[in-house]
CHARMM-style PDB file with segment names, atoms N, HN, CA, C and O in Angstrom:
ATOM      1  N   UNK     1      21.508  98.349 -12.993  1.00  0.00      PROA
ATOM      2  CA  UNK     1      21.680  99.746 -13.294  1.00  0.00      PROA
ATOM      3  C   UNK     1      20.305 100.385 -13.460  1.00  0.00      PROA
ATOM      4  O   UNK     1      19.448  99.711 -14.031  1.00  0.00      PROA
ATOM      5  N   UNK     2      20.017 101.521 -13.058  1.00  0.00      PROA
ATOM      6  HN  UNK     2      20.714 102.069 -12.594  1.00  0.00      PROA
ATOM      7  CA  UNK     2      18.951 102.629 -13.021  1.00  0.00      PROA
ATOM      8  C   UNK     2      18.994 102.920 -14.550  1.00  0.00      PROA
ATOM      9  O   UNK     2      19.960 103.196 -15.261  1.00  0.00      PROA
ATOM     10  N   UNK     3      17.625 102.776 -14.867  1.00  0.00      PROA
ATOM     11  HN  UNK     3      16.840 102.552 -14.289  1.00  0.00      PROA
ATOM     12  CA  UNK     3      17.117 103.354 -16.460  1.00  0.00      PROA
ATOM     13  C   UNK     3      16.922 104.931 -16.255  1.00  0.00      PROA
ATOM     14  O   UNK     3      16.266 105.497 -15.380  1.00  0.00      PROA
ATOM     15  N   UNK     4      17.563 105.405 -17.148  1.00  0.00      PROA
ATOM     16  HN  UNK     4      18.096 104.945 -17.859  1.00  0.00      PROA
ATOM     17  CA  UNK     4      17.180 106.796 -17.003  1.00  0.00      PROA
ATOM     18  C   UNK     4      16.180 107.270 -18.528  1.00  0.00      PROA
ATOM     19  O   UNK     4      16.388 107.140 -19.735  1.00  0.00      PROA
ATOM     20  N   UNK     5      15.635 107.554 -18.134  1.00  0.00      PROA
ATOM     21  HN  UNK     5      15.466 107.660 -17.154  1.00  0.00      PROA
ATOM     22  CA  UNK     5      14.334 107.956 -19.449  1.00  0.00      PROA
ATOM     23  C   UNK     5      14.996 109.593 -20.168  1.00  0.00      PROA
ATOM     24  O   UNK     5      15.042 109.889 -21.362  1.00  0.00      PROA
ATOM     25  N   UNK     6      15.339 110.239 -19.258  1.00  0.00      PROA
ATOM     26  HN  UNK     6      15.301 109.998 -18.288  1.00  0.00      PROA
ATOM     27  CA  UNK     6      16.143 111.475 -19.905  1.00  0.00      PROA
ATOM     28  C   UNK     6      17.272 111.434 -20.814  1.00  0.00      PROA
ATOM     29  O   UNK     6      17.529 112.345 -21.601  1.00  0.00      PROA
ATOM     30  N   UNK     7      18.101 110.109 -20.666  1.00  0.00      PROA
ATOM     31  HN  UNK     7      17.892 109.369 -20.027  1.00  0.00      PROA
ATOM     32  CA  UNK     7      19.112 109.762 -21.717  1.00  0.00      PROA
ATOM     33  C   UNK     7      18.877 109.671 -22.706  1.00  0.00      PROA
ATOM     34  O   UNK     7      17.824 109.115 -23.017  1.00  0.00      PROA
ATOM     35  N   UNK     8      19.827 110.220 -23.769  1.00  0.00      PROA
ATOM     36  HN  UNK     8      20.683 110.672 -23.516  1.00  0.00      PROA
ATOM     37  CA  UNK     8      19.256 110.190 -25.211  1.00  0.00      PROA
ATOM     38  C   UNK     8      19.275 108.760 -26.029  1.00  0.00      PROA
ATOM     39  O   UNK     8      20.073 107.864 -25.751  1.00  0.00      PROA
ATOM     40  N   UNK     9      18.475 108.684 -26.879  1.00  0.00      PROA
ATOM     41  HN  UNK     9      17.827 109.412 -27.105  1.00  0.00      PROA
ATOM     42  CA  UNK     9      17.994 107.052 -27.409  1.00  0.00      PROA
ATOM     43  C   UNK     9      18.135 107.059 -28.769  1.00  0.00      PROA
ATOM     44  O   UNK     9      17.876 107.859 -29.669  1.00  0.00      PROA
ATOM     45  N   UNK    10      18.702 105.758 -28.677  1.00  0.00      PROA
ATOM     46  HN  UNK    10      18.912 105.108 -27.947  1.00  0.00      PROA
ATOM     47  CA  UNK    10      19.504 105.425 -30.284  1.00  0.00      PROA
ATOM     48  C   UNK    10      18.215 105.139 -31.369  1.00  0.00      PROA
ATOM     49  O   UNK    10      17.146 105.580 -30.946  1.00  0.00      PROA
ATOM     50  N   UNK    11      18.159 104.584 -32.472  1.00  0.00      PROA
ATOM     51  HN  UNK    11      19.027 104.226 -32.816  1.00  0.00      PROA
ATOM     52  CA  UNK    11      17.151 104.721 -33.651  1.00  0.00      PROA
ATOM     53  C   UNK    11      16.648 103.106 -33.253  1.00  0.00      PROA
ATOM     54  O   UNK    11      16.235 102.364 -34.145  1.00  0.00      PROA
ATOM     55  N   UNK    12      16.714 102.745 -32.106  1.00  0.00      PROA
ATOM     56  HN  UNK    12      17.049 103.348 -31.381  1.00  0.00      PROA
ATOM     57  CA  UNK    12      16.628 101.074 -32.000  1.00  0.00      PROA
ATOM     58  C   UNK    12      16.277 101.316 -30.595  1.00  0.00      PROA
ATOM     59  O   UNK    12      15.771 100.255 -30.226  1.00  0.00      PROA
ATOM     60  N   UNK    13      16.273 102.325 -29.397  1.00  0.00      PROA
ATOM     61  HN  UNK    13      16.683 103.186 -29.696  1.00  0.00      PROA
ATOM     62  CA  UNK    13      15.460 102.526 -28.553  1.00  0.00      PROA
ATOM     63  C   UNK    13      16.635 102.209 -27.238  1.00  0.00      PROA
ATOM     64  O   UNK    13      16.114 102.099 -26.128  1.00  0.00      PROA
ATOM     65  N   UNK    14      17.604 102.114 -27.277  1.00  0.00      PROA
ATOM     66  HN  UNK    14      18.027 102.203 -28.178  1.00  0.00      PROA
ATOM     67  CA  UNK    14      18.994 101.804 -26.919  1.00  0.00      PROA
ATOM     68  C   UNK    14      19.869 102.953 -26.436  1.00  0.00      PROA
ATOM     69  O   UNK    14      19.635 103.901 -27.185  1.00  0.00      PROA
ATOM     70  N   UNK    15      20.535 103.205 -25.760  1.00  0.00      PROA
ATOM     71  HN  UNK    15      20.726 102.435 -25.151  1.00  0.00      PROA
ATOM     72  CA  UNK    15      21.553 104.657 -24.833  1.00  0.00      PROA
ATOM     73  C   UNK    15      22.190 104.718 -26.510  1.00  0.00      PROA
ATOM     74  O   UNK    15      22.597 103.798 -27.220  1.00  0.00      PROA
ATOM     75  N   UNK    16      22.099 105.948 -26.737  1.00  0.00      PROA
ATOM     76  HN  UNK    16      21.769 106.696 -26.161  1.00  0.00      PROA
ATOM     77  CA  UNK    16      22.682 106.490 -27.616  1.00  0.00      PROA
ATOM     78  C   UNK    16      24.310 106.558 -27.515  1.00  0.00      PROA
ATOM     79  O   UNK    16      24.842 107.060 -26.525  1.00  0.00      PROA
ATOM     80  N   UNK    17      25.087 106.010 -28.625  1.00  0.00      PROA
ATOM     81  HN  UNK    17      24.655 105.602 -29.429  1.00  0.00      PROA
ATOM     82  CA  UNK    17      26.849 105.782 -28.247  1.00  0.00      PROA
ATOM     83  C   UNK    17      26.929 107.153 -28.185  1.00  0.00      PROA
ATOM     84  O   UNK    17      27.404 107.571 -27.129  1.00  0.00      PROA
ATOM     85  N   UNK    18      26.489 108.284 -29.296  1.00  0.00      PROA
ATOM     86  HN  UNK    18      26.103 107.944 -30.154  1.00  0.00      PROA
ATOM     87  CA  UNK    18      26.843 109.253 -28.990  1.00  0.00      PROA
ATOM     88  C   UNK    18      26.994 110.669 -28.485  1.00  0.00      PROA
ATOM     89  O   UNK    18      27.737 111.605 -28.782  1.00  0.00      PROA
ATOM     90  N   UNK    19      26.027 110.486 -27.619  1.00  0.00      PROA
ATOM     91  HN  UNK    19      25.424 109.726 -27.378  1.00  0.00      PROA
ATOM     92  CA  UNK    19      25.297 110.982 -26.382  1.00  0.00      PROA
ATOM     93  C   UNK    19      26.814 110.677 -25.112  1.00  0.00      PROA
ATOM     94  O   UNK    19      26.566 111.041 -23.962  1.00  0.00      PROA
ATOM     95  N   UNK    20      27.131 110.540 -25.166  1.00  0.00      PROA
ATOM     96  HN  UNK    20      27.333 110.244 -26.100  1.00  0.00      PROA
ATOM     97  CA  UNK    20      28.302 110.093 -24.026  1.00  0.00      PROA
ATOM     98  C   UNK    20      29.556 110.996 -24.810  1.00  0.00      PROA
ATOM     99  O   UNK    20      30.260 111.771 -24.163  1.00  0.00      PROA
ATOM    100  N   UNK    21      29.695 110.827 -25.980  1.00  0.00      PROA
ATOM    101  HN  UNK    21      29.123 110.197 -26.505  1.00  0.00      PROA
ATOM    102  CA  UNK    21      30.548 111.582 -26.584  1.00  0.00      PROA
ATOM    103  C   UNK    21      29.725 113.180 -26.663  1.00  0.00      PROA
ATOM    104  O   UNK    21      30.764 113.819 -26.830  1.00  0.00      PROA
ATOM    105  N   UNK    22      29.077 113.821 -26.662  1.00  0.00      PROA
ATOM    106  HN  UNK    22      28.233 113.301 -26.527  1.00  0.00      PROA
ATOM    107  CA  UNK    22      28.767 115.074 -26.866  1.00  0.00      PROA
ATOM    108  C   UNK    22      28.181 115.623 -25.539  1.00  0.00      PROA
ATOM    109  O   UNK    22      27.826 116.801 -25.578  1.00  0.00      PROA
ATOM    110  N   UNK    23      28.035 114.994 -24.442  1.00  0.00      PROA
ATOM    111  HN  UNK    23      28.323 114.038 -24.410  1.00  0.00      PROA
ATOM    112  CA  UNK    23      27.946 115.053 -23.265  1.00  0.00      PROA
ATOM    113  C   UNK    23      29.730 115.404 -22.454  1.00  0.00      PROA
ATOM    114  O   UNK    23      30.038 116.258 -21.622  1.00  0.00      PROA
ATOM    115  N   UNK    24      30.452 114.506 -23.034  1.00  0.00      PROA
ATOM    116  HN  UNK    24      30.202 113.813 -23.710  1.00  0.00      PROA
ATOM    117  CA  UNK    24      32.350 115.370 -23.127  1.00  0.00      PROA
ATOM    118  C   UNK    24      32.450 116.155 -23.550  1.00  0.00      PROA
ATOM    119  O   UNK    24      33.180 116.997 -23.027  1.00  0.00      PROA
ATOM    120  N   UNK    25      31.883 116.399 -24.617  1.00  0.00      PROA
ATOM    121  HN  UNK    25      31.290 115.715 -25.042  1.00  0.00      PROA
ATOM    122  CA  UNK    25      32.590 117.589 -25.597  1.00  0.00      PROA
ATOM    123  C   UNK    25      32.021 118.648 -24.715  1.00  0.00      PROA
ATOM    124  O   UNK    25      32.687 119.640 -24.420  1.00  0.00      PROA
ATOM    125  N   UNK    26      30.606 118.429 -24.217  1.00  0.00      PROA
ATOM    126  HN  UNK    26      30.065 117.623 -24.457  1.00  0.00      PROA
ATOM    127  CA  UNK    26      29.997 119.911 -23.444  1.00  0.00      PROA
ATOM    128  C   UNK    26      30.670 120.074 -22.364  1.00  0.00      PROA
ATOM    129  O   UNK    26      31.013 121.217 -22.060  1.00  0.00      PROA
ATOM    130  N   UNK    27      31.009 118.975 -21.542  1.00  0.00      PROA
ATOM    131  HN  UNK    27      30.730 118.047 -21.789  1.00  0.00      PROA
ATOM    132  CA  UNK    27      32.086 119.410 -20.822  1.00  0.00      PROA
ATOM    133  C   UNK    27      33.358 119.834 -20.761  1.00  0.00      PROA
ATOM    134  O   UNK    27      33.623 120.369 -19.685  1.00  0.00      PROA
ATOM    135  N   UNK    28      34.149 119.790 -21.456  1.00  0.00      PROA
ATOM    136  HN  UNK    28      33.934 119.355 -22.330  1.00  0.00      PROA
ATOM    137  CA  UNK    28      35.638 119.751 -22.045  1.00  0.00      PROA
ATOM    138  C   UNK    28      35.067 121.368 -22.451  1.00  0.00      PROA
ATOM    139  O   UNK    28      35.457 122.158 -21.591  1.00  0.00      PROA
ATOM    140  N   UNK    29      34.375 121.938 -23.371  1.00  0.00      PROA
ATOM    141  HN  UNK    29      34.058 121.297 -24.069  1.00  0.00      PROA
ATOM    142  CA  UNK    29      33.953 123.515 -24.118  1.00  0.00      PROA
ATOM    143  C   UNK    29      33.410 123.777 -22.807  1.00  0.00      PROA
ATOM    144  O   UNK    29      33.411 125.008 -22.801  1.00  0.00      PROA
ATOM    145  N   UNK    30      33.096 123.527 -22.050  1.00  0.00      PROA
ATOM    146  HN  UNK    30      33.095 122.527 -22.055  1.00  0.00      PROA
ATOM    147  CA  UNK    30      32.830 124.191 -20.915  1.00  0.00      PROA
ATOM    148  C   UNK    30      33.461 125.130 -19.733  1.00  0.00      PROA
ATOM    149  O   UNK    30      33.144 126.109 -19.056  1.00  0.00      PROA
ATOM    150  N   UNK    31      34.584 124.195 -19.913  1.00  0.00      PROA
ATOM    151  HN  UNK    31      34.841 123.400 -20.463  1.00  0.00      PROA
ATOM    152  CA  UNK    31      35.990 124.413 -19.196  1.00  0.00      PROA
ATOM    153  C   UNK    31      36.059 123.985 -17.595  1.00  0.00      PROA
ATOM    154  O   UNK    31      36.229 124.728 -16.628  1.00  0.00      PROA
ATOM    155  N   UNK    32      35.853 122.383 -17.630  1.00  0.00      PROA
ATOM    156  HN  UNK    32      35.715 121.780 -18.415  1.00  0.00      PROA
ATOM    157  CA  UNK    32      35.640 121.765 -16.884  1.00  0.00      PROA
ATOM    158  C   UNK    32      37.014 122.498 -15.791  1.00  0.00      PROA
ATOM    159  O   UNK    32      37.335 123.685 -15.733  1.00  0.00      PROA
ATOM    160  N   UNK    33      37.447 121.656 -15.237  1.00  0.00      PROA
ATOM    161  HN  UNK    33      37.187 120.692 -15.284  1.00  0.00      PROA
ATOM    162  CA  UNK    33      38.925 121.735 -14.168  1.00  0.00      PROA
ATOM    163  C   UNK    33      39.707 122.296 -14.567  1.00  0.00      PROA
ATOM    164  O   UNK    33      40.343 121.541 -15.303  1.00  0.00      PROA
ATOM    165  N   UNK    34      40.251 123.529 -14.558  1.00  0.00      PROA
ATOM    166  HN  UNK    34      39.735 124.143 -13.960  1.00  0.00      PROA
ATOM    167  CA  UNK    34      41.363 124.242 -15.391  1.00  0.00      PROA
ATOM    168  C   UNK    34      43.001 124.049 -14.708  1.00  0.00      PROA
ATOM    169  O   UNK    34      43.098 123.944 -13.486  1.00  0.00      PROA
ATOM    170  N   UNK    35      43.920 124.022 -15.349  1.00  0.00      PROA
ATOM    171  HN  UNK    35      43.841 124.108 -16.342  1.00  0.00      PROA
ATOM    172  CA  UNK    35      45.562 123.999 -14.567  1.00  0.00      PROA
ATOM    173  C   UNK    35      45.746 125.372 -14.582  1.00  0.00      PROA
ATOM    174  O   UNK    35      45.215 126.030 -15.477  1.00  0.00      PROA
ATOM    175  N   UNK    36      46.421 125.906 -13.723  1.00  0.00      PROA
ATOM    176  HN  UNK    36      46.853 125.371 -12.997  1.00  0.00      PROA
ATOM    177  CA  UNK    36      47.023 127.114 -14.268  1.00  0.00      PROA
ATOM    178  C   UNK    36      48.325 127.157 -15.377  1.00  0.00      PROA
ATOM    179  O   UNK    36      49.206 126.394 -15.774  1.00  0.00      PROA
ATOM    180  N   UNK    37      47.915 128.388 -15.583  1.00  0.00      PROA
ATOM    181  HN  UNK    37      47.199 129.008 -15.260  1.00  0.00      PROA
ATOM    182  CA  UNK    37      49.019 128.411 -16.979  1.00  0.00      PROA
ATOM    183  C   UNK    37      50.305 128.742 -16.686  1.00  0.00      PROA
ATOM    184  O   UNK    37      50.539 129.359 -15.646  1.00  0.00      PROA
ATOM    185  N   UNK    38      51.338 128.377 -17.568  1.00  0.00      PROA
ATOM    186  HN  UNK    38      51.148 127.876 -18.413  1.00  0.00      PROA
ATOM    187  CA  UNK    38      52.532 128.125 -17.259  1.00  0.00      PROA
ATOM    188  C   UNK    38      53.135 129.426 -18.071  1.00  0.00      PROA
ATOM    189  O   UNK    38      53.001 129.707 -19.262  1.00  0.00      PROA
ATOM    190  N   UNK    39      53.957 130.239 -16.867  1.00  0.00      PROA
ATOM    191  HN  UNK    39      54.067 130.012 -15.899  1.00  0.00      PROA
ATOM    192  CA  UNK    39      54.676 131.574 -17.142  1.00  0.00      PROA
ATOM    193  C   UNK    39      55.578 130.943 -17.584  1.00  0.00      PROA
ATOM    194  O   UNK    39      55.860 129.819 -17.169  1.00  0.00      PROA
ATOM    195  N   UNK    40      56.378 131.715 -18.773  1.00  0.00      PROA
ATOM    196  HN  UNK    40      56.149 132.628 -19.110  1.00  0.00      PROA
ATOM    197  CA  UNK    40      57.320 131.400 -19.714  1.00  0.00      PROA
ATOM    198  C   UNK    40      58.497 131.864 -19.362  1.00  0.00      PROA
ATOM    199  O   UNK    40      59.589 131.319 -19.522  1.00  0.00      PROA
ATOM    200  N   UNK    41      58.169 133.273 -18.693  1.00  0.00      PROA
ATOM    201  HN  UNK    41      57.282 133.715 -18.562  1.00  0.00      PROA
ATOM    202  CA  UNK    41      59.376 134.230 -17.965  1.00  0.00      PROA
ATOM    203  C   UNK    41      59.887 133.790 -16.857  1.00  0.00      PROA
ATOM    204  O   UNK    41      60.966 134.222 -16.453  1.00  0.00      PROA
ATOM    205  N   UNK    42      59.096 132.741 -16.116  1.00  0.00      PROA
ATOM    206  HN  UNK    42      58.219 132.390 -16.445  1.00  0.00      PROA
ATOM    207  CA  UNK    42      59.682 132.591 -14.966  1.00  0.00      PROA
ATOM    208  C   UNK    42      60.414 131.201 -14.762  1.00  0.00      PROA
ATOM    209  O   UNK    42      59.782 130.145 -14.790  1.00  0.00      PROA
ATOM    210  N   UNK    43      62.071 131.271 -14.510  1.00  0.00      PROA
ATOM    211  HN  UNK    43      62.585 132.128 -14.487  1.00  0.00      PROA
ATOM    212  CA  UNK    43      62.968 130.428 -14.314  1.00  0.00      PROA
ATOM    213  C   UNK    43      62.855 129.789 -12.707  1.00  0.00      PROA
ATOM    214  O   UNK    43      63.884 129.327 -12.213  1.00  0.00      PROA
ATOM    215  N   UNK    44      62.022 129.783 -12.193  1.00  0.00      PROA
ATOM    216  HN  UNK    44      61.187 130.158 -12.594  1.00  0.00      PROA
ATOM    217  CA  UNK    44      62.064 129.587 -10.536  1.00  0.00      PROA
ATOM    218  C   UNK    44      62.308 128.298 -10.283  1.00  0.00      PROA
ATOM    219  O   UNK    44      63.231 128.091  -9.495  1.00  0.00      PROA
ATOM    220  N   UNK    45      61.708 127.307 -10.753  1.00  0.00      PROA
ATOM    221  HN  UNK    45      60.958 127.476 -11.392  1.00  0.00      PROA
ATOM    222  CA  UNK    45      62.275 125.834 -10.513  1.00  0.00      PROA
ATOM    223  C   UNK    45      63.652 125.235 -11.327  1.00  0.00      PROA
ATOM    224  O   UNK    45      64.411 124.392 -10.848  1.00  0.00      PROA
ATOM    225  N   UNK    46      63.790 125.849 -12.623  1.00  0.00      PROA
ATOM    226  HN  UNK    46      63.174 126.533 -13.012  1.00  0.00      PROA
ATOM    227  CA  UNK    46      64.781 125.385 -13.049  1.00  0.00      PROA
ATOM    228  C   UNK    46      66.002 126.017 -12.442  1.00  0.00      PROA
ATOM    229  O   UNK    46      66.987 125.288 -12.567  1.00  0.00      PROA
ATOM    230  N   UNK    47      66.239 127.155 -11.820  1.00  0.00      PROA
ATOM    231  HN  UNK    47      65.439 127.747 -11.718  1.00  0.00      PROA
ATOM    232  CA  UNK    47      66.844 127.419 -10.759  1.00  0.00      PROA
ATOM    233  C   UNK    47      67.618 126.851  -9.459  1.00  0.00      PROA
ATOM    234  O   UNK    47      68.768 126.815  -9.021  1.00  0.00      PROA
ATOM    235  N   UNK    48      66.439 126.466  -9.130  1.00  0.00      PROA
ATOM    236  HN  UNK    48      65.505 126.495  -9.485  1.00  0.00      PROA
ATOM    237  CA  UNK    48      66.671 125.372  -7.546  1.00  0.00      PROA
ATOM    238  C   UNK    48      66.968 124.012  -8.450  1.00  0.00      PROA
ATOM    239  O   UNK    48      67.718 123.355  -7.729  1.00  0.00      PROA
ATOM    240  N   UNK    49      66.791 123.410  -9.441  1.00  0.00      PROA
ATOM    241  HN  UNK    49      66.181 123.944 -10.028  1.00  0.00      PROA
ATOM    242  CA  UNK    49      66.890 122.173 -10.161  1.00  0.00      PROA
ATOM    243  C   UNK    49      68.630 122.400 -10.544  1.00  0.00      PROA
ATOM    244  O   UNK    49      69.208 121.327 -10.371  1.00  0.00      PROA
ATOM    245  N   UNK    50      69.335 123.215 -10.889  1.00  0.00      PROA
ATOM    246  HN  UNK    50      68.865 124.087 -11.029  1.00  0.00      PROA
ATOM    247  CA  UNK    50      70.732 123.698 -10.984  1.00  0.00      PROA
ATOM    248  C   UNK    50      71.172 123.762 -10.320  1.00  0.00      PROA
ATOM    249  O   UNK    50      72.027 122.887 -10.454  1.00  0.00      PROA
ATOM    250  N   UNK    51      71.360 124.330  -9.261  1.00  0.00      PROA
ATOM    251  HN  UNK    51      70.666 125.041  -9.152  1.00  0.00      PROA
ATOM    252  CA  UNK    51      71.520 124.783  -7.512  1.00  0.00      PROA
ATOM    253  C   UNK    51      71.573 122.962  -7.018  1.00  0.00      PROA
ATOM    254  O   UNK    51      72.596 122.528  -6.488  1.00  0.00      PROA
ATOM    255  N   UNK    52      70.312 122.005  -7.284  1.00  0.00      PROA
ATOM    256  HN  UNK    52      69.481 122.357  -7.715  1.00  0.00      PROA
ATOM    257  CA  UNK    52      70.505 121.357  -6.523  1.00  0.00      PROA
ATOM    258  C   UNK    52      71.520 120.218  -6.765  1.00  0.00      PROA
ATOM    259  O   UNK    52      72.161 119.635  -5.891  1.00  0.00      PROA
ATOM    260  N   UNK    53      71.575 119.923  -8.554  1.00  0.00      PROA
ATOM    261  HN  UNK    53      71.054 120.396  -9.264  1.00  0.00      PROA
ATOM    262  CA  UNK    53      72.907 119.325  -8.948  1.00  0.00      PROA
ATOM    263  C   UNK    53      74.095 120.103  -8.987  1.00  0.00      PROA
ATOM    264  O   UNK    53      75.224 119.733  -9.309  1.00  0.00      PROA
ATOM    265  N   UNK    54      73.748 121.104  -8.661  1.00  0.00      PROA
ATOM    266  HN  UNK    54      72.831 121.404  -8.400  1.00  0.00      PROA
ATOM    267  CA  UNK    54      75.479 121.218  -7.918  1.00  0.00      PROA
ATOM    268  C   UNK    54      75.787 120.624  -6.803  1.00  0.00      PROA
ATOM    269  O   UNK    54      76.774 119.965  -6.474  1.00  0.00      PROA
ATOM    270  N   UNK    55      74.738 120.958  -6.198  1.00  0.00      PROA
ATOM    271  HN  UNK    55      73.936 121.493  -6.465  1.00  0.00      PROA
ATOM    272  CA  UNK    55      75.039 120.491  -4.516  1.00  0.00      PROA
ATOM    273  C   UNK    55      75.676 118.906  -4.367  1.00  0.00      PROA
ATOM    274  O   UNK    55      76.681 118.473  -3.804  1.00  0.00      PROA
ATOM    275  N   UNK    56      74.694 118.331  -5.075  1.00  0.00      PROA
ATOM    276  HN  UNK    56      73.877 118.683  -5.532  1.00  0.00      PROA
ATOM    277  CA  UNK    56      74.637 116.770  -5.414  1.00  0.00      PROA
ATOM    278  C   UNK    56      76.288 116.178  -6.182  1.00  0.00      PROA
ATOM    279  O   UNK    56      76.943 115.154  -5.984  1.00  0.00      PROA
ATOM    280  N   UNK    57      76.480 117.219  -6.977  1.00  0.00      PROA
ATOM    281  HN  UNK    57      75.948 118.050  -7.138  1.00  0.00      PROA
ATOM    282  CA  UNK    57      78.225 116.808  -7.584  1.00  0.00      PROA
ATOM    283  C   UNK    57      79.449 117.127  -6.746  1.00  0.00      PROA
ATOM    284  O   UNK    57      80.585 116.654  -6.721  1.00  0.00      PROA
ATOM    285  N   UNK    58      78.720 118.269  -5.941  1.00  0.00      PROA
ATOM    286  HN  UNK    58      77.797 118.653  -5.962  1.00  0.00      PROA
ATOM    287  CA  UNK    58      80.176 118.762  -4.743  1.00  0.00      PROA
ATOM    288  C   UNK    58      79.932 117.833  -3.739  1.00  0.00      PROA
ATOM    289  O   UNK    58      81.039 117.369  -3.465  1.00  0.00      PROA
ATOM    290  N   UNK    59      79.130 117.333  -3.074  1.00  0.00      PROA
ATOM    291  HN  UNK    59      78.230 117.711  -3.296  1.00  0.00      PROA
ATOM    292  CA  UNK    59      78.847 116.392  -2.182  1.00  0.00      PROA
ATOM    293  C   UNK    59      79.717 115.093  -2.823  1.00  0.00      PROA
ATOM    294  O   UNK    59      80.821 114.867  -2.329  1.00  0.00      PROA
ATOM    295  N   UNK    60      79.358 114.473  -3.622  1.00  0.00      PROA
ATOM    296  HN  UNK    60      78.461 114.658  -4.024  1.00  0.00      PROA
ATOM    297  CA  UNK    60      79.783 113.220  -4.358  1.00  0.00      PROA
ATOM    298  C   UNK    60      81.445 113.645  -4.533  1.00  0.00      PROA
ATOM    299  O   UNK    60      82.394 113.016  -4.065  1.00  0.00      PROA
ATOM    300  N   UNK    61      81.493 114.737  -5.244  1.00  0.00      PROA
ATOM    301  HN  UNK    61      80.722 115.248  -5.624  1.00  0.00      PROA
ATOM    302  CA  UNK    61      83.286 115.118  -5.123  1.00  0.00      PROA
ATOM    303  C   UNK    61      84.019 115.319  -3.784  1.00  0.00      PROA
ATOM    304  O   UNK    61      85.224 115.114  -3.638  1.00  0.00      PROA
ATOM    305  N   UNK    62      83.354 115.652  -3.018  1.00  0.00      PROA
ATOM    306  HN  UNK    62      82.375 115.818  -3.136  1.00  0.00      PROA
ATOM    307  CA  UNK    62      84.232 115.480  -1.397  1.00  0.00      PROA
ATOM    308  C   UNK    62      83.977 114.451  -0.904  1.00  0.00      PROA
ATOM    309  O   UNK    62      84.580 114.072   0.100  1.00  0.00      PROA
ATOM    310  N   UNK    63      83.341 113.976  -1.287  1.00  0.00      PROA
ATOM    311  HN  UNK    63      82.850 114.283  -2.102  1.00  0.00      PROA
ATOM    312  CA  UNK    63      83.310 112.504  -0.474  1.00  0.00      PROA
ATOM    313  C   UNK    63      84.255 111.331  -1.216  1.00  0.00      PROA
ATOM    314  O   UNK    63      84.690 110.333  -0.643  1.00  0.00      PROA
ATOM    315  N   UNK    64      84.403 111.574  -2.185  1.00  0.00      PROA
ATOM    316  HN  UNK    64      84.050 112.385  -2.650  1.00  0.00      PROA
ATOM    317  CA  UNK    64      85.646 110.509  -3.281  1.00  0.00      PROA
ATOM    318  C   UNK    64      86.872 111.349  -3.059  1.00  0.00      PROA
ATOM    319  O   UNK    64      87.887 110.768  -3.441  1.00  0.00      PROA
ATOM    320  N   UNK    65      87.006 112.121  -2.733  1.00  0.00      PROA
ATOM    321  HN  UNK    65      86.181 112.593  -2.423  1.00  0.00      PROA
ATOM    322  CA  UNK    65      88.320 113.518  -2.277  1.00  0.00      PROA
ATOM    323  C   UNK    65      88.559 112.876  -0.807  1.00  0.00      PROA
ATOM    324  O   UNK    65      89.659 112.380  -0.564  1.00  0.00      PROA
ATOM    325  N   UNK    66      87.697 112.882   0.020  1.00  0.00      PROA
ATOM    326  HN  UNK    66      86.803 113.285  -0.178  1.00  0.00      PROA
ATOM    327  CA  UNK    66      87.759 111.978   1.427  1.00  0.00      PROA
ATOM    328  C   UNK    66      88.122 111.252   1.369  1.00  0.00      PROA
ATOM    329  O   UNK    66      89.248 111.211   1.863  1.00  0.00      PROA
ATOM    330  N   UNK    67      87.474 109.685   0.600  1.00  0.00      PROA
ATOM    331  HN  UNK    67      86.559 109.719   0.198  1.00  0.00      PROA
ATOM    332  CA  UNK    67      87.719 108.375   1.248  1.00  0.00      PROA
ATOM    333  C   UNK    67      89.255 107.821  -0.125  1.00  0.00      PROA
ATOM    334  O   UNK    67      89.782 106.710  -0.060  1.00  0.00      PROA
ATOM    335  N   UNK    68      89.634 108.829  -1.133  1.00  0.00      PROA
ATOM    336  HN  UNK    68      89.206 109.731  -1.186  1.00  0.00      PROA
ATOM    337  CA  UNK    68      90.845 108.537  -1.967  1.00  0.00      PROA
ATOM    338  C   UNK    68      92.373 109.470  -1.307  1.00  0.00      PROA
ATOM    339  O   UNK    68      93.537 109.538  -1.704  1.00  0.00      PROA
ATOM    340  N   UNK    69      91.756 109.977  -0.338  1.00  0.00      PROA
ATOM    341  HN  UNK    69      90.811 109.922  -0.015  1.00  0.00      PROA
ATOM    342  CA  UNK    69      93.058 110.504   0.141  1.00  0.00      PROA
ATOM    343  C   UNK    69      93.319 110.204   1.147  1.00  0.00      PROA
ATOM    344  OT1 UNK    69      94.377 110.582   1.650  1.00  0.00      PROA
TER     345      UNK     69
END
């Protein structure tokens, strides 16, 4: 591994443990990779997720309606 002289150094001359931890934190307060945020108002998948177990129970009910009659 490559010595880096810019890394911060422990009281014993050693990679500082917590130099790796506050090197996250600056990233994380930074606002590294963001998700987008999740609209509260909008029902759009749970929608098609309803829609599609229906589909899925009428399918399964004509087909036991088929092969019992």
């Amino acid at each position: 591994m490559a010595h880096n002289p810019q890394a911060p150094q422990g009281p014993n001359g050693g990679p500082d443990p917590a130099g790796n931890t506050q090197m996250f934190r600056a990233f994380v307060d930074e606002g590294g990779p963001q998700r987008p945020a999740v609209v509260q108002g909008s029902s759009g998948p749970r929608v098609g997720m309803i829609i599609g177990v229906i589909a899925v129970i009428a399918a399964v009910a004509a087909a036991a309606w088929f092969a019992l009659a």
